[in-house]
N, C-alpha and C positions, 0 to 999 in steps of 0.2 A: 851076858855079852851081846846077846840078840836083842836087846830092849831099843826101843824106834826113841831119838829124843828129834824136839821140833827143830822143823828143818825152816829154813828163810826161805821163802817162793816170793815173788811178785805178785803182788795182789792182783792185777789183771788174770794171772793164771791161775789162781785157786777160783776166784768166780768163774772163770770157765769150765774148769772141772767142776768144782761146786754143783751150776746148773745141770750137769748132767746127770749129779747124785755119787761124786766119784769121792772119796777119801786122798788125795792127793800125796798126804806124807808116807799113806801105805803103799799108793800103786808104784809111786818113781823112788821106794826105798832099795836096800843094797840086796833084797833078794835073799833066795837062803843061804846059797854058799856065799856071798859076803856077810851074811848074820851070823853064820859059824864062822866066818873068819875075825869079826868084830868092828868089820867096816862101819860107821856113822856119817851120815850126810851132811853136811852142816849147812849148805849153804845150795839152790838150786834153781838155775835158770836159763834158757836156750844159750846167754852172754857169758857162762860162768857159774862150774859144780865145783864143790871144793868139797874134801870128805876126810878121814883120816881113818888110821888101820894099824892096831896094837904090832908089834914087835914079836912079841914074845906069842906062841904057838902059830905063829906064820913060818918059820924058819928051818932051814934045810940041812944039815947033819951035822956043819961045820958049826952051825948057831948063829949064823949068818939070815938075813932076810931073803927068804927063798924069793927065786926071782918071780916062779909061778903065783907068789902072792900079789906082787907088785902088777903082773896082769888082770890079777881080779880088780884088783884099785882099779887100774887106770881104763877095764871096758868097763867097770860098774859105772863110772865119772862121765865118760865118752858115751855111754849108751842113754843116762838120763837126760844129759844137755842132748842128744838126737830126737829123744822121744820128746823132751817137750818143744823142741825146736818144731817137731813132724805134725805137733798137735793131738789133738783128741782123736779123729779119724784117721791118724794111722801109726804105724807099729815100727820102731826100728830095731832091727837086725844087724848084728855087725858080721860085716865080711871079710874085715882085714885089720889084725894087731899085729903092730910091733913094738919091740920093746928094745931100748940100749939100756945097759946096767952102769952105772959107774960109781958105785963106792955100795961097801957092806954098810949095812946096820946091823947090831947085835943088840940094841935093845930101844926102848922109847917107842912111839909113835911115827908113824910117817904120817903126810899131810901131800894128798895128791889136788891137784888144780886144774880144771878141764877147763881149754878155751877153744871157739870155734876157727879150725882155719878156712873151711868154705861150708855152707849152706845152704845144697838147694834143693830144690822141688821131690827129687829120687833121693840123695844123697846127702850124706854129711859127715865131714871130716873134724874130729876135734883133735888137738895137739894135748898130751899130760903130762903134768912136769910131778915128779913125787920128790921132793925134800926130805931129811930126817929134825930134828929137833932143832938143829945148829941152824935151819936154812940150808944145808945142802945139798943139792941133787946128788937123788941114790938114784932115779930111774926117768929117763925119756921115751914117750910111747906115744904111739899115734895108732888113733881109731878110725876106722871107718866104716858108717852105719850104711847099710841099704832103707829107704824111706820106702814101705809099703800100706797102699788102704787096708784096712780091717773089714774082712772079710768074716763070710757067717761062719767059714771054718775055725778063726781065728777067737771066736765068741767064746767056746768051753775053755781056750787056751789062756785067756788073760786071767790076773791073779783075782781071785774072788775077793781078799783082802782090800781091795782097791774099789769095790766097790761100798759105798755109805751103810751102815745097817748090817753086812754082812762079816762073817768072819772067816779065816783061810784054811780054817782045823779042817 
């Protein structure tokens, strides 16, 4: 379930990671708790993350798509379009999810869509729309990142997987 498949970046943005010696598809992937949830990135760039998220072991007693699933989607979506929007030098943090539900899933995939609604210098807000198979919205949520420099505190805290050469064991 946790296996990385290639993600679409913009070629401008992999040479800049590149240059720095960064692994790109490891550092902006869905993390561990979305790799135990089975999140996959398909698609990623400050304009537009698009990602999807199994059905089945996400769901909440009823057999329903737990809603706290649909928050991982939609800040894992919202947090990578921030981070690459923020750049190399620095880190976004989200300070604020919300989430509307409107309609169960009981099984398939969802397919969430992260798009920017403002972006700037401190901050950044994405809109996520999550879908079920049909094209429906199951979930509407909005994130928003705080943009901060990366500091020497911040050095042991970023993922070692993200770095070229190294592994995250």
């Amino acid at each position: 379930m946790g296996e990385q498949q290639h993600v679409k970046f913009p070629q401008e943005v992999i040479d800049e990671y590149a240059s720095l010696g960064v692994d790109l598809p490891a550092l902006f992937s869905a993390g561990h708790l979305g790799n135990r949830m089975g999140v996959q990135i398909v698609e990623a760039s400050a304009e537009r993350v698009v990602g999807t998220m199994p059905v089945e072991g996400n769901t909440q007693p009823y057999g329903l798509l737990h809603g706290g699933a649909s928050a991982v989607l939609a800040e894992t979506l919202g947090s990578i379009g921030s981070m690459l929007h923020g750049g190399v030098s620095r880190i976004a943090v989200g300070v604020d999810l919300n989430c509307t539900h409107h309609r169960g899933v009981r099984s398939g995939l969802v397919t969430g869509v992260a798009t920017p609604v403002h972006r700037g210098r401190s901050t950044a807000t994405y809109e996520i729309v999550i879908t079920d198979e049909q094209d429906r919205r199951v979930c509407s949520a909005r994130l928003t990142c705080m943009l901060r420099e990366i500091g020497e505190k911040d050095a042991g805290n970023l993922p070692e997987a993200g770095r070229a050469g190294e592994t995250g064991a």
